[in-house]
N, C-alpha and C positions, 0 to 999 in steps of 0.2 A: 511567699516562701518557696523555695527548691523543692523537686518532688521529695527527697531522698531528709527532709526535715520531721526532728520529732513533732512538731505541729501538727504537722498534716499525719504524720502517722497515726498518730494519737487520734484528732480529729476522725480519720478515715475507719479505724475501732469501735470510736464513740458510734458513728454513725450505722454499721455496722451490727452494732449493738441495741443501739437505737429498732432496725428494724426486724432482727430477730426477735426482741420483748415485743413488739405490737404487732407480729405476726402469728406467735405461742399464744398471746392473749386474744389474739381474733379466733384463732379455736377454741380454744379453752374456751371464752364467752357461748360463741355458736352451739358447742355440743353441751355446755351446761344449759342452754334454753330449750336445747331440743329437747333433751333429757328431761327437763322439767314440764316442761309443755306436757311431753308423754306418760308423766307419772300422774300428772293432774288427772287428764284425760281416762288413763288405764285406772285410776282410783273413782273415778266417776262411773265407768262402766262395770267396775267390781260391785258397786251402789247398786246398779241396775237390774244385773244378774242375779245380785237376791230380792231386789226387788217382784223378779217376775218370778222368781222359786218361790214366794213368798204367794203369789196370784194362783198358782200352777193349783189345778187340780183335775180328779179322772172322772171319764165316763164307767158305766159298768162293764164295758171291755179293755178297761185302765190305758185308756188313749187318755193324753192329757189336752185340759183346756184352758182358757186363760178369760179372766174377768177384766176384758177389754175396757172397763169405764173405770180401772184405776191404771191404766197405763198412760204414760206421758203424749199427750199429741202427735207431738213431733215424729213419734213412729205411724201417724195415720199419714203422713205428708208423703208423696210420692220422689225416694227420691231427695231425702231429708238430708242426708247423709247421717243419719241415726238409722239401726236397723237392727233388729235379732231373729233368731230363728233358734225355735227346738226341735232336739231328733229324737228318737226314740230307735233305738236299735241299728244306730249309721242311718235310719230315713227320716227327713224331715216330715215332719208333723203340725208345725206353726211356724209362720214367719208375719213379719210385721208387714204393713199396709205400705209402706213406705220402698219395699225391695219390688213390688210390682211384680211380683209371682216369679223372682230371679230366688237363685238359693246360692250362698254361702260355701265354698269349700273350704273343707278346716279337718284334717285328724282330729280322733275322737282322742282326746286324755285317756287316761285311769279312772277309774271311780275316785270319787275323790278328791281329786287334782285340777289343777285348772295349767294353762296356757296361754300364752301373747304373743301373737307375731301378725305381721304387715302384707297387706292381702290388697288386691285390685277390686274393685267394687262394681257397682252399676256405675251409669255414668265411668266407667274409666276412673273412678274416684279409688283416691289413695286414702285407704283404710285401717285401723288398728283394732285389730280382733280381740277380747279375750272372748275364751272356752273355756267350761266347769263342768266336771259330768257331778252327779249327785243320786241319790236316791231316795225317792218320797215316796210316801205309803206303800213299800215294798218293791216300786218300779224305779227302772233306772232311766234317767233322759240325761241329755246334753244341753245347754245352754248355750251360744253363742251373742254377744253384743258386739256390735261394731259401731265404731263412727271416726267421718269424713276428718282428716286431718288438714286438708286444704286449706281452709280457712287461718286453723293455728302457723301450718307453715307459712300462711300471705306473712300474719304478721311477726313470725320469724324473723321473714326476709326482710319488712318495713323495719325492723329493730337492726339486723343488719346492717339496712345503707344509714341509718341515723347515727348507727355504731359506727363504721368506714367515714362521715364524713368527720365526727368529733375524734375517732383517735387520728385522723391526715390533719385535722388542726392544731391538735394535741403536739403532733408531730413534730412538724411548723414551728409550734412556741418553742419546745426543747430545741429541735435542733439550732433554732437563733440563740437560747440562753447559751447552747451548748459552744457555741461559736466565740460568743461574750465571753463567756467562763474561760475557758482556751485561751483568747486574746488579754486577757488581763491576766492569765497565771503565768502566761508567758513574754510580760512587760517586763521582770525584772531582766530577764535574759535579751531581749533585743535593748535595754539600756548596758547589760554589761557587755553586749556585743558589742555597743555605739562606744562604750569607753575602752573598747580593745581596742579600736579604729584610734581614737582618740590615740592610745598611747603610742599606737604605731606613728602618727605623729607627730610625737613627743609633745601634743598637749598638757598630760599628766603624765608624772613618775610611776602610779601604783591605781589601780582598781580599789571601786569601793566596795567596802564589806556589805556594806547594806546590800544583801542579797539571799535568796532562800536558800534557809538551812542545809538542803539537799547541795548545794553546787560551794557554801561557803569554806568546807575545807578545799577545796580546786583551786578560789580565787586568794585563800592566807596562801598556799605554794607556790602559785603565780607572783605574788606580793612579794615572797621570801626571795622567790631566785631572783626576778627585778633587782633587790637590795642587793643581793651578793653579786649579781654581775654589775651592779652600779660602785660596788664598793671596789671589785678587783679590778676594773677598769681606772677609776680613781686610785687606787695603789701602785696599780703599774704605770700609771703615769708617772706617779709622785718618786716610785723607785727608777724610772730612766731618768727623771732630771737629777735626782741626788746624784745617780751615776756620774751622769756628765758633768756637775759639779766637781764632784769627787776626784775624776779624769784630767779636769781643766788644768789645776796645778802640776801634776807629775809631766804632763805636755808638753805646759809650758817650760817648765824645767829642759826637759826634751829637747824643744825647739834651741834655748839659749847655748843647750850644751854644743847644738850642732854648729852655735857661731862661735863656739870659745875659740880661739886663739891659740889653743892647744893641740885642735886638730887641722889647722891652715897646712900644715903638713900633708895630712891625710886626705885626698880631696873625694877620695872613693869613697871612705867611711862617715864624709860629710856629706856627701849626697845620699847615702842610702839613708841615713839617720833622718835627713829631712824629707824625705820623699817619705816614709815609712809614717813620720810624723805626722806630714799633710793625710796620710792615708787613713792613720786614725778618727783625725777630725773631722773628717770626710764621712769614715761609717757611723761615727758618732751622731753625729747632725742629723744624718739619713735613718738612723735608726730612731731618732728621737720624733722626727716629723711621720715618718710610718707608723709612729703609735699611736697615733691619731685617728688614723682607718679604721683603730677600732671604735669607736664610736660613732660606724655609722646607724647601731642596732635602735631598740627601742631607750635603751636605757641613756644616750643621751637628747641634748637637747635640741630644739630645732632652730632654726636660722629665720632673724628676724630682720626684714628689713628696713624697718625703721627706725631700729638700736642698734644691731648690728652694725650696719652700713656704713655711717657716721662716726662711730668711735672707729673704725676701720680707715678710716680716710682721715680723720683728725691725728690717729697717730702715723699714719704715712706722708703725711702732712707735713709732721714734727723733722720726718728724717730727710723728707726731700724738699727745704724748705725755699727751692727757688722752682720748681715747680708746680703748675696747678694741676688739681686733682677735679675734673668735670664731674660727674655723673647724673645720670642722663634715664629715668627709670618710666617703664610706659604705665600709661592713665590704667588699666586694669591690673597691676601688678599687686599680688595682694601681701599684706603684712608678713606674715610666715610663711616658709616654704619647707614643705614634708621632707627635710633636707639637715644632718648634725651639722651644730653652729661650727665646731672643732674642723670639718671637716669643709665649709664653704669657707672658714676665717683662710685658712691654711692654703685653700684654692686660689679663692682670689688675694689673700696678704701675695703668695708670689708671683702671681701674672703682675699684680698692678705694684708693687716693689721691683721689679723684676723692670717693668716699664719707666718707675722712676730713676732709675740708673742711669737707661739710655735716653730720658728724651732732651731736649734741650728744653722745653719750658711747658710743655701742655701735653694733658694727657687725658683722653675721651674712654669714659667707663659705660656701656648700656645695658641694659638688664630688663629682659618681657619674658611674659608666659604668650607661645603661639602652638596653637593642637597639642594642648598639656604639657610641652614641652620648655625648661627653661633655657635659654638664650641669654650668652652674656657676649658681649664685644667689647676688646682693650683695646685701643690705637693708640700710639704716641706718634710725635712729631721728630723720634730720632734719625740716626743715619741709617734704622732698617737693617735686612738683611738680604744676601744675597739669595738670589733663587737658587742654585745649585749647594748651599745651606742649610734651607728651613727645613729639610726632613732630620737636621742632625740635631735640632734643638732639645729633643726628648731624648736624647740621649745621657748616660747617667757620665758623669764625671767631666763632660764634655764642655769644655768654655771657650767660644767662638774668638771671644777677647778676654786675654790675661790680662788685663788692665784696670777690670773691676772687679770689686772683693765678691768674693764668693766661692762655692766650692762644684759647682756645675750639676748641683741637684734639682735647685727646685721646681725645674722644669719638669723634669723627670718623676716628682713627687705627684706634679699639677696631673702630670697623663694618668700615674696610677690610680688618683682619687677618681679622676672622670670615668677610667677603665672601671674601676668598683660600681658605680651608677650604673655602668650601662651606658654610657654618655661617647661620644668624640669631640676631638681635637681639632682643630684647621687652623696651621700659618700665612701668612699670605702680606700682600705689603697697601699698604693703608689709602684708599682713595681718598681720605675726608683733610689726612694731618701726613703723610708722604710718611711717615716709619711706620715699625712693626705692626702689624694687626694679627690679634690674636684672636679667636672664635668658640666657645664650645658649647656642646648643646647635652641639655640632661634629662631624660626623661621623666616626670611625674606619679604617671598615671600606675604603674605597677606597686609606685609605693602606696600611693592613695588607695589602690580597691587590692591591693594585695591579701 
């Protein structure tokens, strides 16, 4: 997909999104276990601290002492990372076996009140203090409990990288479902993409509905204008030939009048009358074959060459019945060409009509696709044209010989159709059959990936 595609937009959000949520929840998790870790811990040492208030008793100068054979080991251990100490007036007075005759710095609370906070220990050990001051048998001391957090933090950390590797796999799976999901939401749209293309080559008339909800009122308006430019194209054809129909009689009338007998007199007002006449029939014709061009859009059909071609040469066939009609199409030449039928009938009906006129008996048609480009060649085997000529051919009204019916358009039709493509023209005189050779080339590839 293109950078600049809702896919990838989309996609590039999801992802986005994707690592904002499992970076919120990498905190969230870590400060919820530390938090826990710590409350357990600090609830453990609240346990503690009345446990030794509980031990605590005085000498008769009310120093207090402590009945060592119900305290927990662990404070005999040097170094334990369990440890307490009591003070008695800011001075300690007891500390556990385990601080190695270090002491504790800590503010004294309130009476009363107790205290938490995170203190460096022996050993350089990272510590969580409570302090409680209190008063027993009328004296007041302070209690602190500590212990070593190190251990809880290892397995903090251990819970961390087992966390970091499960949500990056976590990740992993979404981000592929996320990918999946994406690529299948957005099948209906790369099929109505592929039937846009389609129409642009006049495959199909109209796109299919089967599509989601969100995009299906776009494709019924697409549908709609299709029809109505399908139908006013079809109408205005159908209204130029009634025209010309219509025209045909009053013409003729026209024409007869210009030969009555009435005005053999008049020789002035019989020539303008007939001149004026030709001149109708002239823009009539030309006006009728230029409406043609409009169907070079989507709404008609495309050009087939192995239906087209044949009834194409079978009815020129009809009209130029002493002449053969060759044609000559190369081995990769494919069936249809991203090309209106209206508008290649009308291209080549007049090159190769146009050849049957002049040739004396054969006339070579070739037709390839070379660098996406179509290639078509006419030769006949007529008397040709002069080189000081062939640039007047495309000329409109212009007839090199008055001798054949015609009104000096269709040549001039042929250039315009090619000019619309994008296409040229080349005359030139025939190495294969010694008359006219006619050449034009039309480009493809703009229609195709347009």
């Amino acid at each position: 997909m293109k950078a600049d595609s809702l896919q990838l937009r989309l996609g590039l959000s999801l992802l986005l999104s994707l690592i904002a949520v499992f970076i919120i929840l990498w905190f969230l998790i870590s400060h919820s276990i530390r938090s826990l870790t710590e409350d357990y811990a600090l609830s453990h040492l609240q346990h503690d601290t009345e446990s030794l208030l509980a031990t605590v008793h005085f000498d008769p100068q009310k120093k207090p002492l402590l009945d060592k054979t119900k305290l927990n080991l662990i404070y005999q251990r040097p170094f334990s990372g369990h440890y307490y100490q009591i003070n008695q007036a800011g001075v300690p007075q007891l500390r556990s076996r385990s601080l190695w005759d270090q002491d504790l710095e800590f503010d004294t609370p309130i009476n009363g009140q107790a205290i938490n906070l995170h203190t460096t220990g022996p050993e350089q050990q990272s510590l969580l203090l409570y302090v409680a001051s209190y008063t027993k048998s009328g004296v007041g001391i302070t209690i602190a409990v500590a212990e070593d957090l190190s251990p809880m933090e290892q397995d903090v950390e251990r819970f961390q990288h087992y966390f970091a590797l499960t949500a990056l796999l976590a990740f992993l799976i979404l981000l592929i479902l996320q990918r999946w999901l994406l690529m299948r939401s957005f099948q209906p749209l790369e099929k109505l993409q592929a039937e846009v293309q389609e129409l642009e080559r006049g495959g199909i008339n109209k796109l299919s509905q089967n599509v989601p909800t969100e995009i299906k009122p776009l494709v019924a308006e697409v549908n709609l204008l299709l029809s109505l430019m399908a139908e006013r194209l079809q109408r205005s054809r159908h209204t130029l030939g009634d025209l010309a129909h219509a025209l045909k009689t009053p013409l003729t009338l026209l024409r007869q009048l210009a030969d009555d007998e009435a005005l053999s007199d008049n020789v002035r007002t019989k020539k303008i009358l007939s001149q004026q006449t030709d001149k109708m029939l002239r823009l009539i014709n030309h006006s009728l074959k230029r409406a043609r061009l409009a169907g070079e859009g989507p709404a008609g059909s495309t050009f087939s060459i192995n239906n087209d071609i044949p009834a194409l040469l079978d009815t020129l066939q009809h009209m130029h019945k002493d002449n053969e009609f060759e044609f000559i199409p190369s081995e990769s030449l494919p069936d249809r060409l991203p090309l209106d039928r209206e508008d290649m009938l009308e291209l080549l009906g007049n090159l190769l009509d146009n050849a049957g006129k002049w040739a004396r008996q054969h006339i070579r048609f070739t037709l390839c696709i070379n660098e996406n480009n179509l290639r078509c060649t006419i030769e006949d085997d007529g008397p040709g044209v002069d080189q000081a000529n062939l640039k007047l051919l495309t000329q409109r009204g212009l007839r090199l010989d008055e001798s054949a019916d015609g009104h000096g358009l269709g040549l001039a039709i042929v250039k315009d159709i090619i000019h619309q493509y994008s296409g040229n023209i080349h005359f030139s005189k025939s190495g294969t059959t010694g008359g006219l050779q006619v050449s034009f080339e039309i480009p493809l590839s703009s229609r195709e990936h347009h």
